[in-house]
Structure formats: C-alpha cells, structure tokens
NULO-451761 format. One line per 3 residues: their letters; for each residue x, y, z of C-alpha. Coordinates in Angstrom, 2 decimals. Each point is the difference from the previous one (the first is absolute). Layout:
BEGIN
a) X/Y/Z; ...
***
This chain:
BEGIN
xxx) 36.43/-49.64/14.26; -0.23/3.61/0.49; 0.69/2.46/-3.40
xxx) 3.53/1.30/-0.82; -1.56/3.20/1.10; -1.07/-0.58/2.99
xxx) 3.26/-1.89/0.54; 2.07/2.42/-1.17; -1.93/3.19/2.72
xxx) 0.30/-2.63/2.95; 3.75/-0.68/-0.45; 0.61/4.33/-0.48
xxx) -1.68/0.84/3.48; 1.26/-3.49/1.88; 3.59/0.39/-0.77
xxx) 1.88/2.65/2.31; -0.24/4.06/-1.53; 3.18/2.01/0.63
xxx) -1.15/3.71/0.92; 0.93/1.51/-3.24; -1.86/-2.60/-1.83
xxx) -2.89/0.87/2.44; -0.07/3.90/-0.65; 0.83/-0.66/-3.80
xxx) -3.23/-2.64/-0.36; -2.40/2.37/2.42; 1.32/3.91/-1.79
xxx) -2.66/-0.04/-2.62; -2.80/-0.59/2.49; 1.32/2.94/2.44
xxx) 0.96/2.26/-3.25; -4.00/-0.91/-0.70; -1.15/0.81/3.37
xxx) 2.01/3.12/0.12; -1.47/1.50/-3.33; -3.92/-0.78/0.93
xxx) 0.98/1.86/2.81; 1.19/2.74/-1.28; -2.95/0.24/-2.71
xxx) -2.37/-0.42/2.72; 1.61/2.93/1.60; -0.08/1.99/-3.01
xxx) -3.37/-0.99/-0.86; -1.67/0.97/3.03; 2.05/3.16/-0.09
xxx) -1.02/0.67/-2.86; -3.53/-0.31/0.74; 0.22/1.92/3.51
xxx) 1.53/2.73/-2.19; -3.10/-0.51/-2.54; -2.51/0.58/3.01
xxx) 1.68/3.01/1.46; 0.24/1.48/-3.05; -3.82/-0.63/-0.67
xxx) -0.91/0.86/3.28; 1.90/3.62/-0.12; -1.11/1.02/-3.39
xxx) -2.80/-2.97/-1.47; -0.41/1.79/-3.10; 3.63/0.75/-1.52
xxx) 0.72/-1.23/-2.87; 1.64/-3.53/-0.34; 1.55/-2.33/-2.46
xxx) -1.75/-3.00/-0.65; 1.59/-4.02/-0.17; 0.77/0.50/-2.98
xxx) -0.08/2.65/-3.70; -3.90/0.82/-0.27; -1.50/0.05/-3.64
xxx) -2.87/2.06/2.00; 0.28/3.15/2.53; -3.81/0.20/0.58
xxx) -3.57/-1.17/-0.71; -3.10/1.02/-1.39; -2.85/-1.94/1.06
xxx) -3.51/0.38/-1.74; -2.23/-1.95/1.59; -3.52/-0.89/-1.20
xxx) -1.76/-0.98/3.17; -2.75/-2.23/-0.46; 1.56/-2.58/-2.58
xxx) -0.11/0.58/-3.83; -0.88/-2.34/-2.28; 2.75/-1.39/-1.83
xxx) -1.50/-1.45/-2.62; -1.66/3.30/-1.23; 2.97/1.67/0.25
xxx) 3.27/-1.14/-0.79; -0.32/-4.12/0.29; -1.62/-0.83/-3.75
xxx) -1.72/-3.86/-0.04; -1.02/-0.66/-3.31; -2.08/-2.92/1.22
xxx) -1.91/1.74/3.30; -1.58/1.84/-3.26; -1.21/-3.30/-2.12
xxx) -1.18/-1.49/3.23; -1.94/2.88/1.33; -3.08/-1.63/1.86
xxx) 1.84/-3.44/0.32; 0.73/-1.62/3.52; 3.57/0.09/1.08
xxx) 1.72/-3.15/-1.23; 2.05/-0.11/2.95; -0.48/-0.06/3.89
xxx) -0.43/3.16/1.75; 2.33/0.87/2.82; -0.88/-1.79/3.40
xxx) -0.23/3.43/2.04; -2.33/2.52/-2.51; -1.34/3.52/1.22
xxx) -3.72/-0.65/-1.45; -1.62/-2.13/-2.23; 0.39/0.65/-3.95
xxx) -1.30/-1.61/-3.16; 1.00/-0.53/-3.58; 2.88/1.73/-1.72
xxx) -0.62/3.50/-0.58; 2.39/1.38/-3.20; 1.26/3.42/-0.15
xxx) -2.34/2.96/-1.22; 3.35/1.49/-1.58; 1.98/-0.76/-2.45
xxx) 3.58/-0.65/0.46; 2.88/0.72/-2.55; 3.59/-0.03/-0.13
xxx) 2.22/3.34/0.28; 3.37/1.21/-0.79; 3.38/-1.87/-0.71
xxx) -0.67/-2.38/2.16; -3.68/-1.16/-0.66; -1.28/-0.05/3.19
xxx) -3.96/-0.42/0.34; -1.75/2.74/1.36; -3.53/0.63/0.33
xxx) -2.27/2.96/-1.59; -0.07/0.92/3.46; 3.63/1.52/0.58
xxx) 0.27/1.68/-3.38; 2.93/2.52/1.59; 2.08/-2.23/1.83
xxx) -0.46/-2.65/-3.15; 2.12/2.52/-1.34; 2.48/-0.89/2.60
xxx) 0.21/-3.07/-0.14; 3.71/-0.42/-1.01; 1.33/1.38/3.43
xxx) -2.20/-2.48/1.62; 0.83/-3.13/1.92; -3.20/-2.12/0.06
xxx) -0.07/-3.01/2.51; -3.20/-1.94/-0.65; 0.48/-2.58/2.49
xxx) 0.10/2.13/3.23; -2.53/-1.91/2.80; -0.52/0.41/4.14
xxx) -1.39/-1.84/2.55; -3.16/1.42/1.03; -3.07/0.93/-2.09
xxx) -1.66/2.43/2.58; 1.26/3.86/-0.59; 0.85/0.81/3.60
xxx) 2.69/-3.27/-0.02; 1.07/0.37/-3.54; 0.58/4.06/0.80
xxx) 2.11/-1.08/3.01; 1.97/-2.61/-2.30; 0.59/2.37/-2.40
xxx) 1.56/2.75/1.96; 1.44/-2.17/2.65; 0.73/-3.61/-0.81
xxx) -2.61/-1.22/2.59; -3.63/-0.39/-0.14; -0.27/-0.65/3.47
xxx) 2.10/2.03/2.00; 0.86/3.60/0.38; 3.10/0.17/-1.86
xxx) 2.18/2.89/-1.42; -1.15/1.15/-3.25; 2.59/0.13/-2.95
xxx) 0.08/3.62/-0.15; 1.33/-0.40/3.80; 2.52/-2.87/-1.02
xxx) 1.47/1.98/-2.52; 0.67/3.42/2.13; 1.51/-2.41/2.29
xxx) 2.31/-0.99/-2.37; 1.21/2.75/-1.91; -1.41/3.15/1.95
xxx) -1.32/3.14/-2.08; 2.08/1.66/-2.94; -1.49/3.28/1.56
xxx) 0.24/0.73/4.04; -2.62/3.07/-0.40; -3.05/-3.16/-1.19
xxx) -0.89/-3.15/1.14; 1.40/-2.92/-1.04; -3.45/-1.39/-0.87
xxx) -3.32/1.93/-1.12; -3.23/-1.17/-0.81; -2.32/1.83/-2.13
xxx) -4.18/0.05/0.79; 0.93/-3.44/1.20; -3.22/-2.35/0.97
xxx) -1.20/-0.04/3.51; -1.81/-3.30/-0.20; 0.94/-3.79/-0.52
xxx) 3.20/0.55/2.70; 0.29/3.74/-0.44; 2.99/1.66/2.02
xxx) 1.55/-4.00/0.11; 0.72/0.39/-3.79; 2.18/2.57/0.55
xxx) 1.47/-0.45/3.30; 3.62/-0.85/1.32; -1.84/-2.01/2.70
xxx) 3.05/-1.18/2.71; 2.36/1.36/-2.74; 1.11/3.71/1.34
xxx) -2.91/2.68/-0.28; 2.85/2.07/-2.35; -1.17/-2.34/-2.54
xxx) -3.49/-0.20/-0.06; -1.79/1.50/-3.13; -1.32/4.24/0.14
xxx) -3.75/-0.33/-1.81; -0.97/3.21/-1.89; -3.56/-0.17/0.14
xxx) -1.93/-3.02/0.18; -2.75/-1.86/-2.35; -2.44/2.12/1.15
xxx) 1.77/3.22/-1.16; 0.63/1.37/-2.94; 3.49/-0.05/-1.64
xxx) -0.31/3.81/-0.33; -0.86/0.60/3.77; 2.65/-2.64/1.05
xxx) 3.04/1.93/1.60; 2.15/-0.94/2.57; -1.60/1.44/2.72
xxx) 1.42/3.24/2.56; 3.13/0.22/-2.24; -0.14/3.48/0.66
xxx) 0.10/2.35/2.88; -0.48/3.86/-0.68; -0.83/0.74/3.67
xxx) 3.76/-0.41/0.79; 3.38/0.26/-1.61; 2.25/-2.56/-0.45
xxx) 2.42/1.10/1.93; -2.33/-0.01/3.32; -1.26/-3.53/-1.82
xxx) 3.69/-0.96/0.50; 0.80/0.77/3.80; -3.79/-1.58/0.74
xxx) 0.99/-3.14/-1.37; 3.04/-0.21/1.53; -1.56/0.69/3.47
xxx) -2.04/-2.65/-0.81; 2.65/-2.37/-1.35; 1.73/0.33/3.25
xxx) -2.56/-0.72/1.98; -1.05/-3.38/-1.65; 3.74/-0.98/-0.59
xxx) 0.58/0.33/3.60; -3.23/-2.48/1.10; 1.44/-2.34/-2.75
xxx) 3.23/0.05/1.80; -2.15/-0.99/2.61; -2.58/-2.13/-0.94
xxx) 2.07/-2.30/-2.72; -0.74/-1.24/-2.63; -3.07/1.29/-1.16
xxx) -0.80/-0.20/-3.87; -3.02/2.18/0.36; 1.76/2.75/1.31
xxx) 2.80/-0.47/-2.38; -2.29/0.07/-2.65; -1.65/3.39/1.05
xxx) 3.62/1.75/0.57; 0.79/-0.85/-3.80; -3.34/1.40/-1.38
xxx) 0.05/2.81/2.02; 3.31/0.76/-2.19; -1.24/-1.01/-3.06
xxx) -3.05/2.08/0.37; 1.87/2.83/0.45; 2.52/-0.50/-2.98
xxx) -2.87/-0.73/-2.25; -0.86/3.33/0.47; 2.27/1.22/-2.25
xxx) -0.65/-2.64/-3.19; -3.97/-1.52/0.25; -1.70/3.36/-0.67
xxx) 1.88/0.50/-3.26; -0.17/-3.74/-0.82; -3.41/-0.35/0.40
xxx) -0.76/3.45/-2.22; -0.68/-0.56/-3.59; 0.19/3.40/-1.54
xxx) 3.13/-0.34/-1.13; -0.89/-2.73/-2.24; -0.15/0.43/-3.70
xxx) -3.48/-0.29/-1.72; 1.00/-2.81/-2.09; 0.71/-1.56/3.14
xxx) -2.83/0.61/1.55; -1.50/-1.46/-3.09; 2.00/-3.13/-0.76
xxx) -1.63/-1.21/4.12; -2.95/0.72/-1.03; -0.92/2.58/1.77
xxx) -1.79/2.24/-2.44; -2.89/-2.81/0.36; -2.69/-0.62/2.96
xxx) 0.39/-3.60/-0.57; 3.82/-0.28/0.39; 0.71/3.12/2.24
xxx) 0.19/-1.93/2.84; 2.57/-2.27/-0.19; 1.52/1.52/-2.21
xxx) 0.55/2.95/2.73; 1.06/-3.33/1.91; 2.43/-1.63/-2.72
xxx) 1.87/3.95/-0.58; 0.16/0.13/3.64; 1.75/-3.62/0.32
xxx) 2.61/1.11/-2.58; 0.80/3.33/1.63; 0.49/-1.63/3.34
xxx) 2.14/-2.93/-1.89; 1.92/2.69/-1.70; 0.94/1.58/3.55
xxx) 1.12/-3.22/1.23; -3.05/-1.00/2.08; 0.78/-4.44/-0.41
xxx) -3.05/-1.28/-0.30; -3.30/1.54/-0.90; -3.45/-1.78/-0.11
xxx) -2.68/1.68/-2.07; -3.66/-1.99/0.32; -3.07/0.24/-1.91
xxx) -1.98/-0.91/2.52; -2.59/-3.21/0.55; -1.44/0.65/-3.65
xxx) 1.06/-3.83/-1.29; -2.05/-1.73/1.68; -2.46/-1.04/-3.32
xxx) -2.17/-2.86/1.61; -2.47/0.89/-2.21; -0.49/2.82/-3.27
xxx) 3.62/-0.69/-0.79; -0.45/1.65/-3.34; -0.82/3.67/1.84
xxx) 1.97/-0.83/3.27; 3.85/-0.20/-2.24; -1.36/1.89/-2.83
xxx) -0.18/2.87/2.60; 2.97/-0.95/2.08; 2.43/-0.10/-3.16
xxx) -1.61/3.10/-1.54; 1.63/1.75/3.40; 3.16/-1.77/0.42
xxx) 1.36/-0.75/-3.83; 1.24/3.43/-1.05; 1.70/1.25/3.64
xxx) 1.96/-3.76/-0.53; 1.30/0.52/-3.35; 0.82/3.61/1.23
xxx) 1.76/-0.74/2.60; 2.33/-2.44/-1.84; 0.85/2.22/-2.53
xxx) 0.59/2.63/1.62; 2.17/-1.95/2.44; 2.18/-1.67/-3.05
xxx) 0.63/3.69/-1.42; 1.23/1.40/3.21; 2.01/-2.80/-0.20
xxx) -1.40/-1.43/3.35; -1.71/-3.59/-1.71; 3.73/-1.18/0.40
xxx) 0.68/0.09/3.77; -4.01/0.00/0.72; -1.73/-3.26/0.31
xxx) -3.93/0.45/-0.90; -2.35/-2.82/1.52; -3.43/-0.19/-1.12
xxx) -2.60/-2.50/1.47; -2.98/-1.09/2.37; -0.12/-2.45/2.75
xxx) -1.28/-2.84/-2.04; -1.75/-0.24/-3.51; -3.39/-1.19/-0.83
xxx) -1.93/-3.56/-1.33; -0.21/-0.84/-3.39; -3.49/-1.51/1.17
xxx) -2.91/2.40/0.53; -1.74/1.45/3.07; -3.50/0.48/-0.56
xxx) -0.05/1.09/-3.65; 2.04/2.90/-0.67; 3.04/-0.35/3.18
xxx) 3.00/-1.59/1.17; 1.23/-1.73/3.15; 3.19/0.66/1.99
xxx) 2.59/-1.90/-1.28; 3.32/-0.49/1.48; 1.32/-2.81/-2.27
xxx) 1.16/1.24/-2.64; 0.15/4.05/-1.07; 2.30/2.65/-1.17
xxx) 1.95/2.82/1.15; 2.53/2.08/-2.23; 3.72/1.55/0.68
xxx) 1.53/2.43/-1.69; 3.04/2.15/-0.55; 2.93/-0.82/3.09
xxx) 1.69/-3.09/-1.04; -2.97/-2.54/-1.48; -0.16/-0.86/-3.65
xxx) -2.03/2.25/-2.05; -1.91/-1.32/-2.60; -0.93/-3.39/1.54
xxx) -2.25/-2.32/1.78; 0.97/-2.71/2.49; -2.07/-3.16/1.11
xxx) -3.73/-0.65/-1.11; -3.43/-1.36/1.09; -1.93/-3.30/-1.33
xxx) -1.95/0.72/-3.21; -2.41/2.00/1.60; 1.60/2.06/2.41
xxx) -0.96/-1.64/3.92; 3.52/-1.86/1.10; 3.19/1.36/-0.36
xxx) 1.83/-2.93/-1.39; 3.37/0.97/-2.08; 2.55/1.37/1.66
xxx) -1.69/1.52/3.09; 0.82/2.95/2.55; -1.42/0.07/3.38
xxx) -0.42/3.35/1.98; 3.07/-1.20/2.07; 2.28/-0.56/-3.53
xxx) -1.70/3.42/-1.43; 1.62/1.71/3.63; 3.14/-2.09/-0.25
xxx) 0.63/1.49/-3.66; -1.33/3.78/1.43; 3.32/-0.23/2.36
xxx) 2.35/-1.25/-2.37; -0.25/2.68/-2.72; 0.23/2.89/3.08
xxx) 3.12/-2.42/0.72; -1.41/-1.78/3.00; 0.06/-3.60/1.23
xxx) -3.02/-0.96/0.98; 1.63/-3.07/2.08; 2.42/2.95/1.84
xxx) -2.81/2.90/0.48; -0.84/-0.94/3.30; -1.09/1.31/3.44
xxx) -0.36/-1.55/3.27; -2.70/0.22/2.30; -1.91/-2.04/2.43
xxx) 2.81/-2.76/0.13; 0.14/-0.24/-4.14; 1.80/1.13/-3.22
xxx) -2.90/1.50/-2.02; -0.21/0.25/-3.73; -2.01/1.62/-2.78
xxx) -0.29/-3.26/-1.77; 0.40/-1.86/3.51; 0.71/-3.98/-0.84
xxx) -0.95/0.43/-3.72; 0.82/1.68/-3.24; 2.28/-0.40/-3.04
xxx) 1.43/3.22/-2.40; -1.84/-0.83/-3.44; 3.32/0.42/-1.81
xxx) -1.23/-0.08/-3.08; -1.56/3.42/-0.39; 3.10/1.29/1.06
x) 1.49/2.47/-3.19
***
C-alpha cells in the first residue's frame, strides 16, 4: 500500500482543478519566476552599469560591499624569507635540542637538504602589555609590539622564491595572475585622481619581477607605478619624466588632447582594445601627476625629528627608511596600496648570524618609525600595515650556520586598520617547521586583506577568457578572529 502521502498528492492532481483553484495553486511559482527575473535584470544592470562606469573613469573612487575597517595598505615586504624563529616565533625547545635530529618527518617536497636543529643565536623576550616574544633582533619595533597583530601560522604552497613570490602577490604560483595591489584598485579605485592607485617602491626585479606587481588581464589602470627598482637606490628612485620644463602646461594640455583624439577615434574603430585603453588613462594620469608627485616625493619639508624617527640620520637605515617615509607620504595622499621591499637580502642559507643581523640592523628602526608616526597622525586607524616574506625558514640546519626555505609554517605581522593590536593568532609545532594551530593560507591572509578595505573576496571578480576570476580564486576564508 502506497503512504498517506503519496496518496494524498495522487488524489490532489487526479481529481478535476477548477481555473481559480489552478491560478491560486500555480501564483507562488509565477510570483517566484517573476522576482528572479526581475533581480536578474537588476543584477546584470547593475553590473553593465559597474563596467561602464569602470571603463569611463577605472580609477574613481568607489564604495566597497560593505563598511571597510581599512582604506589602504602598507606592505613591507622582506624578499628572500626571514627566519621566523629568530625573529618573532620564540621555541623554547629548538634551543635545548640544538644539534638534535628533527623528531618529526620533514615535508615530502624540501628546497635542499638540511641537518640537525639549529637554535636561535638571539635571544627572545617578551614586550609590552601584551607579552609578545620578540627577538634581540627587532629591538625598535619590540617596542611596538602592542599595535601588532602576529599570525604565526601563515604557510604557502611552494618552497622555491619565484612560485612563492607569485603566490604571495597573486594567489597563484603558476599562472600570471593579478597582483593584490591590482585587485584592490579594482575595487575601490584611488582616494587621489592626480596618483596611482598602486605604487611600488625599489621593488625587486627578479623571482617574477614586473608579474608581482602587475594587473595582468585586469585593466592596465590598475597595474602597480614602481619608483625605482632593487637595483636603485631609494634616494635616486623618482617617478620618472614627471616633469616637463621645455613646455608649458598649457601647450602640454592641447598636445594631449590632439593626441587623445586621435587614439579615441581608432578605439572607436578598432574595439575593444584594453591596451589602448590602458595607454589613454595613463596618458591622463601622467599629466595630472604633474601637479602632486614632485612635491610628494620631496622631503625637505619634513621635520628633523622626522627625518630621525626613519632613520635616516644613519647609513645603515637611510635606505628604507627614505623608503618607509616615502610609503607614508604617498598613503597620506591617498595613494591605496603601497609596497616598500628590502630587496633579496633574506635569503640566509648559510652565515645566518651576519646575513639577519645585517638585514634587521637596516630594516628595525624605519618599521617602528613608520608605525608611530602613522598612529600619531592618526593614520594606524584606517591604515592596515602588513609585514612579511614569502615563506619562513627550517628549524633544521643547512650546512652549519644556515637555513632552508620553508613554506610550512612562518610569520607575517598586521597592524593598525582594523586587526587586533596586541595579539598573536595560530602557532607552529614545538620547534617552529609546521604550522599546526589555527592556520592561514596566502589565499585566507588575501581573503581577510579585502574584508577590512570592505571587499568580498567571493564578489571581487572579473571575467576574462570565458571565466569569473578572483584574487583568492576557489579558496580562502577571512581569519575573523584578528578582526578588532
């Protein structure tokens, strides 16, 4: 015998329907029908009127998904990998056990061969409020430490530099993807139409060079300006033929616009063509810039205790500290997102102790500058800070005084622009090799960049070649809790 169910649904539709009962029983599904319709409609309207908007004027201004905790980023980026347990990832164990084998497996994929464990030359101690371990070798930004957000368990996917560069910027190791400088422009445009959206300062040229910064298929509007390169000083790094004293602006003007004409009128023929779109809009911007990057990128208006507090009253710390100033002015003007690299100096495979001695010694002081001299200008609040390399390094030793890439387990920091101050998030095994507790992949560490400028990662999409495209592209969860 068949259910009461079953009876009941074959005795409704068997027995004869008068029509009213028919269009009572069948409204809901047309009412349903009729409302994904019209939200389809709206929705692609919505987006059409996204893309034309984009298309006439890329880098305006726009609101993101949803309130931002963030309005732009600072990223100092330590190419080459530092170690994270000699700076701010304290094992207590890795130092009993110096000399000892590993008591675990090593990954299956490993960049060389290593050896025993190899403890920290320097000795790690716990600072401010908050009591988070730092190491002798960041005695300035230890003084920080309770606007910092430190995530311990951060890992990637590939332990070669060139890959692990490309994840890092881009979400892909493999493919030439837009970077998250580009992702970001795309999203929100540039608080200030006479900049970029997107600079990069003495950026590296090797391990995927121009890819790190690039807006690959994204719109060339958002692709990141370099100022300078590796190779360059930070004090000879300008943005280069900003100015033109051979011929006034005015004459400028009515060139450009010759020149506008002419390549508006072979896109009108041509199409589509991104390339050319891309060269109308920086032909614009170049000439707008004209009137903010020289003064931006001139320090003599700075104070001397300024100049001081980056460092720049030393040889060692000059440098980037002429790097970090020049990431807040730019910040301060509205550039989004700035990049400032020391570059390829990491990389300790062996004479650790002299290799991140030195590198610290040049980077510690223009850090801690920069952060307070971002929190009183008030800027710390609406500023999110990211400091980090593309991986970390073994707890195990290469030759006798080095360490091997490790992309496992490592740390980066956040501060100021919506993350917890004061704290530390996730951990690695007892001495510092897996991420284990709580951990963040590249893809979640993007996922939470977007959501504190106010972005969903899961909406932030462009098509092209047949496919939605993403920063984060199948992956990625916000770490909610570092969220203030």
């Amino acid at each position: 015998m068949k259910p009461a169910s079953v009876r009941h649904w074959n005795s409704f539709w068997n027995r004869s329907l008068s029509r009213r009962e028919l269009l009572w029983n069948s409204s809901a599904g047309f009412g349903g029908l009729a409302l994904a319709a019209l939200l389809g409609e709206e929705g692609l309207a919505a987006k059409a009127t996204d893309r034309a908007a984009r298309a006439a004027d890329p880098l305006a201004p726009r609101p993101g998904h949803f309130a931002s905790r963030a309005k732009r980023v600072i990223f100092l980026f330590m190419h080459g990998g530092p170690s994270q347990i000699d700076t701010f990832d304290y094992k207590p164990l890795l130092q009993r056990d110096h000399g000892k084998p590993l008591p675990f497996k090593r990954p299956r994929v490993v960049s060389s061969e290593t050896f025993n464990l190899l403890k920290s030359p320097w000795e790690f101690r716990q600072h401010g409020a908050s009591g988070i371990w730092v190491s002798e070798l960041f005695p300035e930004v230890a003084k920080c430490v309770d606007d910092l957000c430190m995530v311990h368990s951060m890992h990637g996917s590939n332990s070669r530099h060139g890959g692990a560069l490309l994840e890092l910027h881009t979400g892909s190791d493999t493919f030439v993807r837009p970077s998250m400088g580009s992702w970001i422009t795309y999203g929100l445009g540039t608080e200030n139409r006479n900049m970029p959206g997107f600079i990069t300062i003495c950026p590296t040229l090797t391990h995927g060079g121009a890819n790190n910064w690039s807006s690959a298929f994204l719109p060339a509007a958002f692709q990141g300006t370099p100022v300078g390169s590796a190779g360059v000083s930070s004090k000879e790094a300008r943005i280069p033929f900003i100015a033109n004293p051979e011929t006034p602006r005015d004459l400028q003007r009515l060139e450009l616009d010759f020149a506008q004409e002419l390549n508006r009128e072979h896109l009108a023929r041509a199409g589509a063509d991104q390339a050319l779109e891309g060269r109308i809009e920086s032909f614009e911007l170049a000439f707008r810039m004209q009137t903010t990057a020289p003064e931006l990128q001139n320090l003599s208006g700075e104070s001397p205790a300024t100049l001081r507090l980056y460092g720049m009253d030393d040889p060692i710390t000059e440098n980037f500290g002429r790097q970090c100033l020049m990431a807040r002015r730019f910040s301060e003007q509205g550039v989004r997102f700035v990049q400032v690299t020391h570059s390829y100096k990491w990389d300790q495979h062996s004479d650790l102790r002299k290799g991140h001695l030195g590198n610290a010694r040049e980077v510690d002081r223009p850090i801690a500058g920069l952060l307070k001299d971002l929190k009183a200008r008030g800027l710390l609040n609406d500023t999110l800070v990211l400091w980090g390399g593309e991986f970390g390094r073994t707890p195990t030793a290469q030759g006798s005084d080095g360490r091997d890439h490790n992309p496992e387990g490592f740390t980066m920091w956040l501060a100021g622009g919506g993350v917890k101050a004061g704290f530390a998030y996730g951990a690695t095994d007892d001495y510092g090799y897996y991420a284990v507790q709580n951990k963040v992949h590249f893809h979640d560490l993007h996922a939470t960049l977007l959501y504190l400028l106010g972005l969903d990662h899961e909406r932030l999409t462009y098509r092209y070649s047949g496919r939605n495209f993403r920063l984060t592209d199948i992956h990625g969860h916000v770490v909610k809790d570092i969220l203030a």
